[in-house]
Phi, psi and omega in degrees: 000148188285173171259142190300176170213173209275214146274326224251017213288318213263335167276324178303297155011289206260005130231060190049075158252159180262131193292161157203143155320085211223097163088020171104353177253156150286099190247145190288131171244349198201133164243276199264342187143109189315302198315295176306297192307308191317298191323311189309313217263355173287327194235346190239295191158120144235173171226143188262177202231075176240057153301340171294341169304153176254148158251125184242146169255110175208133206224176188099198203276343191240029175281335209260353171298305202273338193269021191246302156341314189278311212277154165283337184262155178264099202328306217321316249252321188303151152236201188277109189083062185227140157234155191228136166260168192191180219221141158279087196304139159258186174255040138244326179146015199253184164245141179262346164185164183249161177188178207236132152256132182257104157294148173216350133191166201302112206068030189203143210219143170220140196249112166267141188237193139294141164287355160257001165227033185309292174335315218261292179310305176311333151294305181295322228236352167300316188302306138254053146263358197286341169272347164264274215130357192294139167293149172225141140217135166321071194251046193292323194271324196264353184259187157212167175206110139349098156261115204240101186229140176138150170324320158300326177326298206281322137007265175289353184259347184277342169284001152272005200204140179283333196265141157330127092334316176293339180273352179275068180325180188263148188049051138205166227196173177217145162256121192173210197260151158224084171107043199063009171254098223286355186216113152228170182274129204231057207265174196225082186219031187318171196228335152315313192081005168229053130108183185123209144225188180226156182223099159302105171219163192298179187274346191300313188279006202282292203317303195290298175303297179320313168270009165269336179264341168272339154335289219264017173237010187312311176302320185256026163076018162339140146221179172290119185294061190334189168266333171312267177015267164347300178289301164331288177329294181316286129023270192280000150257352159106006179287142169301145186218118188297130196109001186210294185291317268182125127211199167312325200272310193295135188279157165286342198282294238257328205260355172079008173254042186274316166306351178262004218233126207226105203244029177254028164189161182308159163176147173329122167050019185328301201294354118331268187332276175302344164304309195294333174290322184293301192294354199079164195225167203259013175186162174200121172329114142239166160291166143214147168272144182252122190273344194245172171287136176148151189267126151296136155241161184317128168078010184282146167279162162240159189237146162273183212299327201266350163115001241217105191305151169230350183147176184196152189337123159260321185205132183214160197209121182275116172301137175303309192263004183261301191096079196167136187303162186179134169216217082268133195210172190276152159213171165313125195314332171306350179243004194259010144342144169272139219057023190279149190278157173201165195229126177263142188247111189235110204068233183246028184261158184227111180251149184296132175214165158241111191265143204284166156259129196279183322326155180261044196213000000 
């Protein structure tokens, strides 16, 4: 199958990034190096090129009905410029994707998805509308979206812009001009943790709009942000990243994403879903520090003292800013306390580790 490509596919090219295959797109994963991007965006400002992300629109009198079915968290609860993030249970006890809801006006909703799961959502979630009725469209293909992260974003980014950028809270967001482009979504809903925004805009301005955020972030060493980065960044704050933390098989409950699961109203598999909450769960996603050397990867088992499985590796790393291995994996709810010691088996060695409170940073 071709791989789908960005707006920007012919600019990253050029600037020598290196391309991979990543969710059915051509994606930059690397520019200058993970290590120097991480650094860049932990400490001055970059920016990434995630258009691959999906959007969906869904609006009229019967949206907050159908997106209140679908979603675990409570739509009811949004005003006008507030965002959530929340998780699409599917009805065996898995997920079917995590996603950030937008009120964007009164009876009209804009949903970001995974790029890897456009397809698959946009079926599950046409499936149960067909007993509502919500208007939905599908606009995945016409936008792109910026994420401009780091201590600097705001800085560099308020010289683009007539809106308060400081009035932009964390989950809530504006619409309005940016960078000579009269209406863009402006949200403050980073994946990093080291603060910043994403600007939604059509794919016609991405060209333009890109290169006025590298203009006006130029004085504070901007530079372009890869997909490695991204993942590191994510990482050393303990976020999910679906396909790896997260998927169809994984309970929500056991994934710690019981702040989001909002059981003051109906939704795909609730009444499960709170029995497992009420009764409790047999494992649950934690961070760990890896204490002796070595990288946890994704399916590595973790083991207790005696060589004896407890669960195993989702997502792993050497963190950039610790110097040190750091991962998140499922283990026996008996070990998942913070510091409980715990061993990643890596090949036929048992390496030490400890588990964290997330952020792991």
């Amino acid at each position: 199958m071709e791989l789908k490509k960005v707006a920007l596919n012919d600019v990253h090219e050029q600037l020598g990034a290196k391309m991979v295959p990543f969710a059915g797109y051509n994606m930059p994963v690397s520019y200058s190096g993970l290590l120097e991007e991480h650094k860049t965006v932990r400490e001055a400002v970059g920016i990434f090129d995630v258009s691959h992300m999906g959007e969906f629109l869904v609006k009229g009198p019967k949206a907050l009905e159908l997106i209140q079915k679908v979603s675990s968290n409570d739509a009811s609860k949004l005003v006008l410029g507030k965002a959530q993030y929340a998780y699409l249970p599917n009805d065996k006890g898995g997920v079917v994707d995590d996603l950030l809801i937008y009120k964007v006006k009164e009876e009209e909703y804009l949903l970001v998805v995974n790029a890897s799961n456009i397809e698959k959502d946009w079926e599950w979630i046409s499936k149960q509308n067909e007993t509502i009725g919500a208007e939905m469209k599908n606009i995945s293909d016409d936008f792109s979206l910026f994420a401009v992260q780091g201590p600097k974003a705001t800085e560099a980014l308020q010289k683009l812009t007539s809106v308060d950028l400081s009035e932009i809270k964390f989950y809530t967001f504006k619409v309005g001009d940016f960078a000579g482009v009269e209406y863009a979504i402006i949200s403050a809903t980073g994946y990093t943790g080291a603060g910043g925004f994403e600007i939604y805009l059509h794919n016609k301005d991405a060209g333009s709009v890109w290169n006025k955020i590298m203009e006006a972030g130029a004085e504070f060493g901007i530079q372009p942000i890869g997909l490695g980065a991204r993942d590191t960044l994510r990482m050393e704050m303990g976020y999910c990243l679906y396909g790896n933390d997260i998927d169809d098989t994984t309970s929500p409950i056991e994934a710690g994403l019981g702040w989001v699961t909002k059981f003051t109203k109906d939704f795909i598999n609730s009444e499960a879903l709170k029995k497992q909450k009420e009764e409790g769960v047999k494992r649950k996603l934690v961070g760990f520090h890896m204490v002796e050397r070595g990288i946890p990867r994704k399916d590595y088992e973790i083991v207790d003292a005696d060589g004896k499985t407890i669960g195993r590796v989702t997502s792993g790393t050497q963190s950039p800013n610790l110097g040190h291995g750091i991962g998140l994996g499922y283990v026996d709810v008996a070990f998942a306390a913070p510091e409980t010691e715990i061993y990643v088996a890596v090949r036929k060695n048992k390496i030490k580790a400890v588990v964290k409170k997330l952020p792991l940073i």
